[in-house]
C-alpha positions as CSV (number, residue, x, y, z in Angstrom):
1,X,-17.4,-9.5,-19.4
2,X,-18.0,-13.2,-19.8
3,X,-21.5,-14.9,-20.5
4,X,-23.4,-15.3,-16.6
5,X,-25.2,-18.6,-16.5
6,X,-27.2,-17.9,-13.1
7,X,-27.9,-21.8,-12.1
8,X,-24.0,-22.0,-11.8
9,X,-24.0,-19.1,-9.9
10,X,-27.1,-20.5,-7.3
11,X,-24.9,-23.6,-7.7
12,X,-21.5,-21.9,-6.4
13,X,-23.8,-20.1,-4.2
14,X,-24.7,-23.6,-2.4
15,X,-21.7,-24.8,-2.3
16,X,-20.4,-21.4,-0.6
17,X,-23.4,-21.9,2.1
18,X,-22.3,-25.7,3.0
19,X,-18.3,-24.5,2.8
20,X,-19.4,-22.0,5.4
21,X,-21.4,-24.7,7.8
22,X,-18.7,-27.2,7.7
23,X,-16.2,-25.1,8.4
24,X,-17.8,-23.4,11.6
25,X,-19.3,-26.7,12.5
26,X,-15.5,-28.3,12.5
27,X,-14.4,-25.0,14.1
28,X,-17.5,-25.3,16.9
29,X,-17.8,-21.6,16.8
30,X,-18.8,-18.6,13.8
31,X,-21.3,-17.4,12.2
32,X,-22.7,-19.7,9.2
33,X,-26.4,-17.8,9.5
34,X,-24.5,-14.7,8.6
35,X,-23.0,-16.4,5.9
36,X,-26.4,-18.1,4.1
37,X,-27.8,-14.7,4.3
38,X,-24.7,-13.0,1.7
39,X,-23.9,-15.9,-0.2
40,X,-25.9,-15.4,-3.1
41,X,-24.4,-11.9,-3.5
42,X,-21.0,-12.9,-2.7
43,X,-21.4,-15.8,-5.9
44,X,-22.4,-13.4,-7.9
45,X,-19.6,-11.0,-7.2
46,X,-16.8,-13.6,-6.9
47,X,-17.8,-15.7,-10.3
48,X,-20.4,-13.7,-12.3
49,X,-19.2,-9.8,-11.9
50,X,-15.9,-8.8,-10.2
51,X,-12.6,-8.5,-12.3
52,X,-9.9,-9.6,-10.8
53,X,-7.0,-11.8,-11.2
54,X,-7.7,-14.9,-8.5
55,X,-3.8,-16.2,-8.5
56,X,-2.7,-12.3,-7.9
57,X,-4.8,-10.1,-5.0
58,X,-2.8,-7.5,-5.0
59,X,-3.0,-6.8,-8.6
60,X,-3.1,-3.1,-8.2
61,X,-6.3,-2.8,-11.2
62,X,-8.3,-5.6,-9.6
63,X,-11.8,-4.9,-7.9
64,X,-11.6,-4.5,-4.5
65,X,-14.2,-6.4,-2.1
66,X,-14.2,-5.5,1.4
67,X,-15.9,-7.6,4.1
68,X,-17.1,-5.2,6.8
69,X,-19.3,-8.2,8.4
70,X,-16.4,-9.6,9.2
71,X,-18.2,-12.5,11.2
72,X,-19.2,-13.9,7.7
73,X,-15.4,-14.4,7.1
74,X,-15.7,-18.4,6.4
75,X,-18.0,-16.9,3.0
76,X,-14.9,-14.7,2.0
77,X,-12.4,-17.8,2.7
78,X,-14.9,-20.6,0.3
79,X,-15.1,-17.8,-2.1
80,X,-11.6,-17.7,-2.6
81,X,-10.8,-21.5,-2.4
82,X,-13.8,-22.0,-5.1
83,X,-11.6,-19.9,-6.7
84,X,-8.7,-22.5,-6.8
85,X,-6.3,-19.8,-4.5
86,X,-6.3,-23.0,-1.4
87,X,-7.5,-25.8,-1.2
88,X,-11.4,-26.5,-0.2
89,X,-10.1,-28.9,2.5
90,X,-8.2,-25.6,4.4
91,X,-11.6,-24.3,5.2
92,X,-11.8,-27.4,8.0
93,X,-9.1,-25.3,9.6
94,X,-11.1,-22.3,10.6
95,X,-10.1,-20.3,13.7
96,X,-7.2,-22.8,14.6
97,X,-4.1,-21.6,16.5
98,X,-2.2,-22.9,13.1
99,X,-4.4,-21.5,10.7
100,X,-4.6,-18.0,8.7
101,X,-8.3,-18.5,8.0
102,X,-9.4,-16.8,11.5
103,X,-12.7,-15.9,13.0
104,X,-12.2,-12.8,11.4
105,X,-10.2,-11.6,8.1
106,X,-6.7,-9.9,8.7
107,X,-4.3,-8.9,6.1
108,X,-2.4,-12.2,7.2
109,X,-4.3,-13.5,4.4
110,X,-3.1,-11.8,0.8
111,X,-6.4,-11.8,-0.2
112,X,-7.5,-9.5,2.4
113,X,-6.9,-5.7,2.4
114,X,-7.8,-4.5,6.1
115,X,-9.0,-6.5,8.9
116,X,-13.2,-5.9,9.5
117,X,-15.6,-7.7,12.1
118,X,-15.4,-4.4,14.1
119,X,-18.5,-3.8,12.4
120,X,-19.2,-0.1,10.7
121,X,-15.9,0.4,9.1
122,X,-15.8,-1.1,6.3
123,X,-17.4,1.5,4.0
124,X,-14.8,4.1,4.9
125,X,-11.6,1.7,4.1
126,X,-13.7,1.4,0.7
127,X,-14.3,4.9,0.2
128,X,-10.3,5.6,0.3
129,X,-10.1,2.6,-2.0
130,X,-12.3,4.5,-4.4
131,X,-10.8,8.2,-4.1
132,X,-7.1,6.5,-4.6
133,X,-8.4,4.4,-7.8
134,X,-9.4,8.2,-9.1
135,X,-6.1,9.7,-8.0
136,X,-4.3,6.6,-9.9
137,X,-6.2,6.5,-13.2
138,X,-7.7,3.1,-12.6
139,X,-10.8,1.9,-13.4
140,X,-11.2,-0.8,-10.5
141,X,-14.3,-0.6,-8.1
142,X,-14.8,-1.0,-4.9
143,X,-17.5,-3.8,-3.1
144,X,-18.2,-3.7,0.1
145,X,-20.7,-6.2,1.7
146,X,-22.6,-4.7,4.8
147,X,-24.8,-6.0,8.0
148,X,-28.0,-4.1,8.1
149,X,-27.2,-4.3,12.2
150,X,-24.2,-2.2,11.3
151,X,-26.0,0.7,10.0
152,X,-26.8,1.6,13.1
153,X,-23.0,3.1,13.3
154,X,-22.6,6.6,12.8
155,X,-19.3,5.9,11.0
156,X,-21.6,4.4,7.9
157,X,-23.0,7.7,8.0
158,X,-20.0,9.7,7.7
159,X,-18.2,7.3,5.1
160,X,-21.7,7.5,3.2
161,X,-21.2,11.3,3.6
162,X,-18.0,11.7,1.8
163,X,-18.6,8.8,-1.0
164,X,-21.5,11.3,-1.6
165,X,-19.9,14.8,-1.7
166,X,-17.3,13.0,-3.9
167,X,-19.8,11.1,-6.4
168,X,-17.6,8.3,-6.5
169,X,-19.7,6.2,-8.8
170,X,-16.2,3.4,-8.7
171,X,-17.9,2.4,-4.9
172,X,-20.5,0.1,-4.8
173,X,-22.5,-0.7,-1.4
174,X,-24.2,-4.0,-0.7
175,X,-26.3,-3.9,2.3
176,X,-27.2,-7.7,3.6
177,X,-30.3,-6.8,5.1
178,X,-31.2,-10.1,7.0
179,X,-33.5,-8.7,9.5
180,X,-31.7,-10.1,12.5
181,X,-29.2,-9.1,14.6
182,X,-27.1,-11.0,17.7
183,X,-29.6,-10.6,19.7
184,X,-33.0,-9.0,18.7
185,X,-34.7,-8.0,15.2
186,X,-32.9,-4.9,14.0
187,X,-34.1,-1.2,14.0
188,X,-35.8,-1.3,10.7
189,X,-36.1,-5.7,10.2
190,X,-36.6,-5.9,6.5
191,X,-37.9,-2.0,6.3
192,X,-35.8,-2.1,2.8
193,X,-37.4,1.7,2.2
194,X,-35.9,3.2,5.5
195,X,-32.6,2.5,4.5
196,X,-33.6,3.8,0.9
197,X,-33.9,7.1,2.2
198,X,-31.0,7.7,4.5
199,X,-28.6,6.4,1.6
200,X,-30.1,8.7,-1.1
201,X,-30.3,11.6,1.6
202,X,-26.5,11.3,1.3
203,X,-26.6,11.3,-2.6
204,X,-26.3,7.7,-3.5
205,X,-28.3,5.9,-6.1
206,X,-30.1,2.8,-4.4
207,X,-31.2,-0.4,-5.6
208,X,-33.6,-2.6,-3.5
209,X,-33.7,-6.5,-4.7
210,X,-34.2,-10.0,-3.3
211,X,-31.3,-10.9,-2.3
212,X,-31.8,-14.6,-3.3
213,X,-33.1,-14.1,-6.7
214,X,-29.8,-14.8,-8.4
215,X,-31.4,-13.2,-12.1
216,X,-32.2,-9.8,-10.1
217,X,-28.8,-9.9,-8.5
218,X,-26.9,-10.4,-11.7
219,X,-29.2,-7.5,-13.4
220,X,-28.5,-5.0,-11.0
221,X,-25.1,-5.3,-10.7
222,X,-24.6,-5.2,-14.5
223,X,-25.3,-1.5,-14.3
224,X,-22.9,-0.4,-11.5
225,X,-20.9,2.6,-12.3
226,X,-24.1,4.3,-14.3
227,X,-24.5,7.8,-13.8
228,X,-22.0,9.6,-11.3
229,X,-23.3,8.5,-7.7
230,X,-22.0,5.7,-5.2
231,X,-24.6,3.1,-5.9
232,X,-25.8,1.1,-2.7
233,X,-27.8,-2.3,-3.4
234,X,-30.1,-3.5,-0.6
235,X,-30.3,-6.6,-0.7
236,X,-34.0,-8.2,1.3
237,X,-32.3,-11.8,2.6
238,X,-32.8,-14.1,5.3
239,X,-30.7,-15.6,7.9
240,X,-29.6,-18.9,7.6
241,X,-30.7,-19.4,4.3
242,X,-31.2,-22.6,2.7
243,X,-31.6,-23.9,5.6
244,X,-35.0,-25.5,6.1
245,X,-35.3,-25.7,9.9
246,X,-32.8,-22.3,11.0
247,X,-33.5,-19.9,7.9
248,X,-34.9,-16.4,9.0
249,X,-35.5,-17.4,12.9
250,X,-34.2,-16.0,15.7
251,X,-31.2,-17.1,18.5
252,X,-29.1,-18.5,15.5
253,X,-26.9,-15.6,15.6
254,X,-23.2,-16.9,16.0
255,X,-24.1,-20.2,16.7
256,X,-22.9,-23.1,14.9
257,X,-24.6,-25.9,13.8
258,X,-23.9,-29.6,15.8
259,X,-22.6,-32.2,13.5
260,X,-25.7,-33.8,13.2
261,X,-27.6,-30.6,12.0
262,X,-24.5,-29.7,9.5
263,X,-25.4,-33.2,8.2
264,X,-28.9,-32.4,7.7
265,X,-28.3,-28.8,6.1
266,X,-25.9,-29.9,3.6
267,X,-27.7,-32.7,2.3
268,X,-30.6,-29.6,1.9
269,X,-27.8,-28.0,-0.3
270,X,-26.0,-30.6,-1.7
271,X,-28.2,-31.6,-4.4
272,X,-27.5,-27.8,-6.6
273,X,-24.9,-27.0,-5.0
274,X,-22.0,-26.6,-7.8
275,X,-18.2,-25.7,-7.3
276,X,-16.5,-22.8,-8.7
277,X,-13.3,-24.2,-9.6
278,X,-13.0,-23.4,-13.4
279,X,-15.5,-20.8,-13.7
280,X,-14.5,-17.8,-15.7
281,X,-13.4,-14.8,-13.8
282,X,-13.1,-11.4,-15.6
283,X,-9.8,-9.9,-16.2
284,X,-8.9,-6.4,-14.9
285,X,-8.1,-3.8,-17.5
286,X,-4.3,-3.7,-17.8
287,X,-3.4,0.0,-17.4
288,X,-0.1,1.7,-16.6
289,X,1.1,1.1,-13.0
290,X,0.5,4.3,-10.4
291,X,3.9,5.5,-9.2
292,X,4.1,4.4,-5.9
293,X,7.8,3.9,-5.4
294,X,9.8,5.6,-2.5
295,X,12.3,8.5,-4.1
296,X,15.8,7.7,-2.3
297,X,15.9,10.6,-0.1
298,X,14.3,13.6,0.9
299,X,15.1,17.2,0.1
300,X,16.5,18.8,3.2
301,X,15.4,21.3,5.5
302,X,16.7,24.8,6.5
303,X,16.7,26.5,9.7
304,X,18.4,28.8,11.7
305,X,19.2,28.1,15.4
306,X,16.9,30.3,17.7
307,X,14.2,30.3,14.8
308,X,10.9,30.4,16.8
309,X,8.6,27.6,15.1
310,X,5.3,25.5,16.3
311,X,6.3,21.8,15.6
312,X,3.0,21.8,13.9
313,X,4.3,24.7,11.5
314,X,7.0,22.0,10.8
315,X,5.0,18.9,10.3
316,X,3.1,21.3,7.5
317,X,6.2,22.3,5.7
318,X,7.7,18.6,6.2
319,X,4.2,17.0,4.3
320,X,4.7,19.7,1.5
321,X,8.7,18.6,1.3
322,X,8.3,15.6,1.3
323,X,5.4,15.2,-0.7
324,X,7.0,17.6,-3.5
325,X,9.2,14.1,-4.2
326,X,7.2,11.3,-2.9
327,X,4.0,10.6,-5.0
328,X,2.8,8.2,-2.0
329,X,2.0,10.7,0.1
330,X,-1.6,11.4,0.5
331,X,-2.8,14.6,3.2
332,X,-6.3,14.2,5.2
333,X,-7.8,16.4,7.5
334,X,-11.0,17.0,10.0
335,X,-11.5,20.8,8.6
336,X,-8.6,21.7,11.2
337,X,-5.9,22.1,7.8
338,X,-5.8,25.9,8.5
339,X,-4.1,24.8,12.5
340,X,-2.6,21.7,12.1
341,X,-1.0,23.5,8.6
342,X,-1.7,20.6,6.3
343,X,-3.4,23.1,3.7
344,X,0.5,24.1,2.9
345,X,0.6,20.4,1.4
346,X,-3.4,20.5,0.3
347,X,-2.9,24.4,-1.5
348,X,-0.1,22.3,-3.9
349,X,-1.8,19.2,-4.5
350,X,-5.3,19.5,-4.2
351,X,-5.7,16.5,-6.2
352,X,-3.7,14.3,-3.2
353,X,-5.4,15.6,-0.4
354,X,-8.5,14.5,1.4
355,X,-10.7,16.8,3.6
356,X,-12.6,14.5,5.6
357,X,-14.4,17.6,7.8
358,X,-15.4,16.7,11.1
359,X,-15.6,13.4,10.9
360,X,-12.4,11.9,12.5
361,X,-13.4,8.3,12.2
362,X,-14.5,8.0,8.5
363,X,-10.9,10.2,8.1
364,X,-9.0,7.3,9.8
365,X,-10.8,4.5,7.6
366,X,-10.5,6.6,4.6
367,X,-6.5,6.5,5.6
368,X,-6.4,3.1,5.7
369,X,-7.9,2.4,2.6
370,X,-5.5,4.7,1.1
371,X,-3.0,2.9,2.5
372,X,-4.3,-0.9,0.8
373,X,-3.3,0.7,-1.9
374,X,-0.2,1.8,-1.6
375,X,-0.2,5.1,-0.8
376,X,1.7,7.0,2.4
377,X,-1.7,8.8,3.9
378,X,-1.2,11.1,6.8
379,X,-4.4,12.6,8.6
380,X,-4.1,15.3,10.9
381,X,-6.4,17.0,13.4
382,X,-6.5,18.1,16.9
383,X,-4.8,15.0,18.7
384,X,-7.9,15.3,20.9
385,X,-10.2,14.7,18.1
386,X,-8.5,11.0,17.1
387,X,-10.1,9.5,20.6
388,X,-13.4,9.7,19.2
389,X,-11.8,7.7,16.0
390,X,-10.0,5.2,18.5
391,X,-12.0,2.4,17.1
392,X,-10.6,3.0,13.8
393,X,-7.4,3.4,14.8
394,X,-7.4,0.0,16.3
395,X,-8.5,-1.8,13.9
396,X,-5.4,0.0,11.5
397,X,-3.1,-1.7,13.9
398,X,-4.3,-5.0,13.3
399,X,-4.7,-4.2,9.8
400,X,-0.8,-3.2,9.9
401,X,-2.0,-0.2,7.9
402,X,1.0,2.2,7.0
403,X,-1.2,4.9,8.1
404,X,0.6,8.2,9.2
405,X,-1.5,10.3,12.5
406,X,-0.7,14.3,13.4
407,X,-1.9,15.2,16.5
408,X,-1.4,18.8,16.9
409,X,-2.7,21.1,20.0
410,X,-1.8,18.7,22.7
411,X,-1.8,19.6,26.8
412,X,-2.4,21.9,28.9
413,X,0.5,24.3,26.7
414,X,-2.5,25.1,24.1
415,X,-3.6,27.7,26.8
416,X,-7.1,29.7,26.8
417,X,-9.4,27.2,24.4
418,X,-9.6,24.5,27.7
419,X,-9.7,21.2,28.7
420,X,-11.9,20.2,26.0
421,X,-9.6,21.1,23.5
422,X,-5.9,19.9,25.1
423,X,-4.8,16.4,24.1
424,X,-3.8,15.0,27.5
425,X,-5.1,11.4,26.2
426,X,-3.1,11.0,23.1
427,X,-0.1,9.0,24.1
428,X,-1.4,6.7,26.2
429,X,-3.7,6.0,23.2
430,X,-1.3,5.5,20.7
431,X,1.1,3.3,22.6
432,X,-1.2,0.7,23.1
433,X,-1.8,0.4,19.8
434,X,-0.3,-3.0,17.9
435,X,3.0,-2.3,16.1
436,X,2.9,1.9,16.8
437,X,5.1,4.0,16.6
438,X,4.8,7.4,18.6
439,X,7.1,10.3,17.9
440,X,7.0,13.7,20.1
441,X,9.1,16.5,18.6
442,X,10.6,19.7,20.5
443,X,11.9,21.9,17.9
444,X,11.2,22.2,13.9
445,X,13.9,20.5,12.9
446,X,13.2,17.3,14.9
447,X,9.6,17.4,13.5
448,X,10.6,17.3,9.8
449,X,13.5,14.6,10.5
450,X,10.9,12.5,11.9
451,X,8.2,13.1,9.6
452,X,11.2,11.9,6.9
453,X,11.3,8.7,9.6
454,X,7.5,8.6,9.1
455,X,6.8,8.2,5.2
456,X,10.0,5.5,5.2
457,X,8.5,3.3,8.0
458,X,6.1,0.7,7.2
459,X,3.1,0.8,9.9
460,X,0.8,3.3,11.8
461,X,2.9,5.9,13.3
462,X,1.6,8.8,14.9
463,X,3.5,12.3,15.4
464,X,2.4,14.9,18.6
465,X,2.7,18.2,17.2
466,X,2.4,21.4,19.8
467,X,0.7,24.7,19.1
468,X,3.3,26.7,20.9
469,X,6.5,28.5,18.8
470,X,9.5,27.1,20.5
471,X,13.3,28.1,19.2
472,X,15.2,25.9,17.2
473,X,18.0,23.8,19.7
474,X,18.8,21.4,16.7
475,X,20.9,21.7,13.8
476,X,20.0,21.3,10.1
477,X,21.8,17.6,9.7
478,X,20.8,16.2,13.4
479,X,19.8,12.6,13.0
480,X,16.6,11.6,14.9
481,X,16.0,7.7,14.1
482,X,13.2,6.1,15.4
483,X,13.9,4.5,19.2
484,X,16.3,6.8,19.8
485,X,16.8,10.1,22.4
486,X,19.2,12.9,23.0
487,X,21.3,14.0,25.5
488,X,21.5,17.5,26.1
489,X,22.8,18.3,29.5
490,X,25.0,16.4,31.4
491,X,25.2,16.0,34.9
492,X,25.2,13.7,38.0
493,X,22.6,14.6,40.4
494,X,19.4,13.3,38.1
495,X,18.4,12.4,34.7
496,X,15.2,14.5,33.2
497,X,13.4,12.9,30.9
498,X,11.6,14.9,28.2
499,X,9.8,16.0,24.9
500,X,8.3,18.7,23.3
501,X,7.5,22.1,25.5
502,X,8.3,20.2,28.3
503,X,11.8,19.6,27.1
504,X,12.2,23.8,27.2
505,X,11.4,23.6,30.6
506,X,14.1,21.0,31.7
507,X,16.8,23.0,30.1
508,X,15.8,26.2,32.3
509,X,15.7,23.9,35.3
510,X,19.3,22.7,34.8
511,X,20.6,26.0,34.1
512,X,18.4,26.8,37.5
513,X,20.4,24.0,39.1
514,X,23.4,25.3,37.4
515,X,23.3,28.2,39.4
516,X,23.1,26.7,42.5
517,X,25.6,24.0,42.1
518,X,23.6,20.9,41.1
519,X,24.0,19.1,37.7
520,X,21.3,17.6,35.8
521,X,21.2,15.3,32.5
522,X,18.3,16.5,29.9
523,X,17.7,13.9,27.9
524,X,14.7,14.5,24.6
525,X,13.4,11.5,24.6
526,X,11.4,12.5,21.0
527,X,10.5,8.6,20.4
528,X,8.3,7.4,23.1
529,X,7.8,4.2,21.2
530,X,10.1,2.4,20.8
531,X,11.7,4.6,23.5
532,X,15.3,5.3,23.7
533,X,15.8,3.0,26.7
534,X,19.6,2.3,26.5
535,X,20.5,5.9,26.1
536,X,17.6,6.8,29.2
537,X,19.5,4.0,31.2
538,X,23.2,4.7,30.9
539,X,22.6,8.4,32.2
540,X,20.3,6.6,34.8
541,X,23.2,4.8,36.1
542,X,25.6,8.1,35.9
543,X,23.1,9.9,38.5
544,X,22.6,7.2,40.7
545,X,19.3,5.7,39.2
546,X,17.3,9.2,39.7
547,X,15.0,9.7,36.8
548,X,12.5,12.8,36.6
549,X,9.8,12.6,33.5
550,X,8.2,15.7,33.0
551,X,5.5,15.7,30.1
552,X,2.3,17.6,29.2
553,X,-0.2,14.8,29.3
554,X,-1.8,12.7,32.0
555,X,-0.2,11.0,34.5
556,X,-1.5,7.6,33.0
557,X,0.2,6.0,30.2
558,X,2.4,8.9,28.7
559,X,5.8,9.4,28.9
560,X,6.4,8.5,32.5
561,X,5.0,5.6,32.6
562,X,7.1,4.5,29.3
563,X,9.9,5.1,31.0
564,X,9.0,3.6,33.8
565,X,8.0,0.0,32.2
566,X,11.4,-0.5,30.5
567,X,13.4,0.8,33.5
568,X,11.7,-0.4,36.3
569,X,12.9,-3.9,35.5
570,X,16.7,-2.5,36.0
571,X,16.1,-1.4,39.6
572,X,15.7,2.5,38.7
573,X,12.6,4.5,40.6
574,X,11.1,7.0,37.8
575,X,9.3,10.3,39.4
576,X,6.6,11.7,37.2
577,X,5.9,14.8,36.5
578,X,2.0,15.1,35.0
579,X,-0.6,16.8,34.5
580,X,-3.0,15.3,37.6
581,X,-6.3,16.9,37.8
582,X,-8.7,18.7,35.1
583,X,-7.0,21.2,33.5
584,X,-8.5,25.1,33.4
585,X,-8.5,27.7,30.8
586,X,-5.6,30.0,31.1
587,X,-2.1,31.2,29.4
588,X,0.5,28.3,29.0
589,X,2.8,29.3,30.9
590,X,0.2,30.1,34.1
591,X,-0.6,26.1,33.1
592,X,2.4,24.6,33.1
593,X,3.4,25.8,36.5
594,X,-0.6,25.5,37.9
595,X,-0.1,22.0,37.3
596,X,3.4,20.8,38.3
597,X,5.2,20.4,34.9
598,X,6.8,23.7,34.4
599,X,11.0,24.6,35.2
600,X,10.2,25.3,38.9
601,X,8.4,22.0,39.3
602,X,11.2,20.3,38.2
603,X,14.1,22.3,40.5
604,X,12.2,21.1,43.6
605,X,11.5,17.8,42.4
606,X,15.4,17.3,41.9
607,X,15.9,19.2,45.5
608,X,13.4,17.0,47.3
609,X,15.2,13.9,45.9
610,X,18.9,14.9,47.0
């Protein structure tokens, strides 16, 4: 560790603070009271305590720093250009159409891991950081800077939860307990004692300091990683400061200062202020690598037509099969292992798998951070359960997090456990999600070929896995890329478009139709994004532009309405068969046909339209 002279770092510190008011000042918009408040911390982190090498970010044994106040982002940005990484006059570009430096941080910029400003996940994305730097052998720790106004998120709670039940000592909290939020005092103002005892209720070790006393600052964090608890540091600051005339008052919150009043503040600050250009950073230790390379190919799968298997049996024995090979992949799960048969892959390597229990959005965030570093996560539970972690799985998207989701138990074809239960939500969800890709498998074998498509492609992906046992159609070395579909009957009256149970039910209809003279294509259309358009429109234009969806989901945003978007622009009218009303508790097949998506639906569908 090098020597810490603190009047360089409440020099940096100043210099950080007027980085931050020209910048939002230039930008007319942002949050430089939010900046003042963390500054000092961030100083100390960035030129006094963190190891790390500034010309590499993604050095895999550097400390991590996540900011989960994202609204402070033009602090993060002068950090790293007082680090010499861009130059100081770059910050003048903030939030510009033609800049990277945005009003919040996204992995655009390489010193950024996951995009924050959607404020209580941060702690999370650090908590997988941590658990991955165990599973690696690296001795890197994790930072992430806090709002007090975030702690009001129950997502703190739950990452706070699992740092604590896993005593990982490598993940240090800072809290930036300013007192105000946007637009009122918060909960607990400068209560420092409140948030004391929630923190050590989930077993961390707390520190309370000033967080402007640079000396107390620099003291505490000299002892991070003591004893075996997440450490959180509350840090007592105040909005705005070092800045006479704004510091600690209310109705600055996201307001930028007019050029005249930037003037003002920075000649306040100018006279210590100090840059950090040439200050000693600490070196990360240099151990061996982890082993996170992709093996060539996966081992391959065995099954016998006419096997009866749930898809989510298969995504259980894919995650062990693949995992087996692939040291990437990392398993999570909401304590549903035992349904969505992730505790095949969890009963082999313990040591790679993550249960989250019921706490769906910390297990997203702890996915992601996973995923910063390398690794292939995938998280299952009920696909129900990921809308309350929706947030989360946003923000992955624009993190362009190679996160891996397993929804299992989806529509009304789960039966007697209800409405409450049935995923009916889940692909409208994950369509709209930036850069997603959504998979729906009908047999076993399509499953574990796309869960193979799933570890090789880089993004969030999520895979709709069905509690049902449905035979086997496909054989061993069927090919199932990603934004394709299959054809399975062929005929010229209508196309049928479908996936998973559904797709069982089209192939009774057309031998129905069979019977009675009238030919239908089946077509599985197992990618619903990117969706297999050209192979859905040629068999379109072989059945006179008469396309049926049938899917067990809402009528809003699943399968039909996929269809329909990229066909409707080619002059083809798409009929949807969907689940319309609130589903009731009964068997799955007494479901299926109660609400219109079963074989029979789909013969007088095709007979109304001739």
């Amino acid at each position: 560790m090098n020597e810490i002279d603190t009047e360089i770092l409440k020099g940096i510190a100043n210099q950080l603070r007027i980085h931050s008011i020209a910048a939002t000042t230039a930008a007319g918009s942002g949050h430089p009271t939010s900046c003042c408040s963390a500054a000092d911390v961030v100083a100390a982190l960035f030129f006094g305590h963190m190891r790390y090498d500034p010309k590499n970010p993604h050095y895999y044994n550097n400390d991590r720093f996540i900011l989960s106040k994202g609204h402070a982002a033009p602090l993060l940005y002068a950090a790293w250009a007082e680090t010499g990484r861009f130059p100081a006059e770059e910050l003048l570009t903030l939030r510009r159409l033609d800049s990277e430096l945005e009003g919040h941080p996204t992995p655009r910029l390489p010193f950024v891991d996951v995009a924050t400003g959607s404020l209580g996940q941060g702690l999370a994305v650090g908590v997988g950081m941590a658990l991955c730097a165990r599973l690696d052998n690296l001795d890197y720790r994790t930072y992430v800077l806090m709002g007090d106004g975030e702690c009001a998120e129950g997502a703190v709670w739950e990452a706070a939860s699992l740092a604590g039940i896993n005593q990982l000592n490598n993940l240090v909290a800072i809290v930036d307990v300013n007192r105000l939020g946007q637009s009122q005092e918060t909960a607990f103002g400068h209560n420092l004692a409140t948030y004391k005892k929630r923190f050590e209720a989930f077993g961390w070790r707390t520190e309370e300091i000033d967080g402007h006393d640079m000396d107390e600052i620099v003291e505490v964090l000299a002892a991070v990683g003591l004893g075996n608890q997440p450490l959180v540091i509350l840090a007592k600051t105040l909005k705005g400061a070092g800045i006479s005339f704004i510091q600690d008052k209310e109705g600055w919150h996201g307001k930028p200062l007019s050029k005249d009043e930037a003037t003002r503040a920075i000649a306040e600050l100018q006279p210590t202020a100090k840059s950090g250009l040439g200050q000693a950073i600490s070196a990360p230790a240099q151990l061996p690598a982890p082993k996170n390379d992709a093996p060539a190919s996966y081992p391959p799968i065995n099954y016998k037509l006419g096997d009866s298997v749930a898809t989510r049996e298969a995504f259980g024995a894919a995650l062990l099969r693949i995992g087996e090979v692939d040291p990437r992949i990392v398993g999570l799960d909401g304590d549903t292992k035992n349904s969505t048969y992730s505790e095949k892959f969890f009963k082999k390597f313990p040591n790679r798998f993550v249960e989250c229990f019921i706490a769906e959005q910390n297990m997203v965030g702890v996915a992601t951070g996973y995923s910063t570093r390398g690794k292939v996560p995938f998280a299952s539970t009920f696909a129900c359960f990921f809308s309350r972690a929706y947030d989360q799985i946003r923000v992955a998207g624009i993190s362009m997090a190679n996160v891996k989701l397993v929804g299992s138990h989806v529509g009304v074809s789960i039966g007697e456990d209800g409405a409450s239960q049935m995923g009916l939500e889940d692909i409208a969800m994950m369509r709209a999600i930036a850069g997603s890709v959504v998979l729906y498998p009908s047999d076993a074998v399509c499953a574990e070929k796309l869960m193979d498509q799933m570890a090789s492609h880089k993004g969030i992906a999520f895979l709709r896995t069905s509690r049902p046992k449905m035979p086997v159609i496909y054989n061993n070395d069927e090919q199932f890329p990603v934004g394709g579909a299959k054809v399975l009957r062929q005929g010229d009256k209508a196309t049928v478009v479908a996936a998973g149970v559904t797709l069982y039910e089209a192939l009774k209809a057309a031998d129905a139709l069979k019977n009675d003279g009238i030919g239908i294509t089946v077509i599985d259309a197992y990618s619903i994004k990117p969706l297999g358009k050209d192979v859905i429109l040629s068999a379109a234009r072989a059945t006179n532009n008469t396309v049926v969806t049938v899917e067990d989901h809402y009528a809003e945003g699943g399968l039909g309405d996929a269809v329909a978007g990229e066909l409707s622009v080619e002059g083809v009218k798409v009929h949807k068969l969907a689940v319309r009303e609130l589903p009731h508790s009964g068997k799955p097949e007494e479901l299926l046909a109660k609400y219109g998506i079963d074989s029979a639906a789909i013969v007088r569908t095709v007979k109304a339209l001739g």
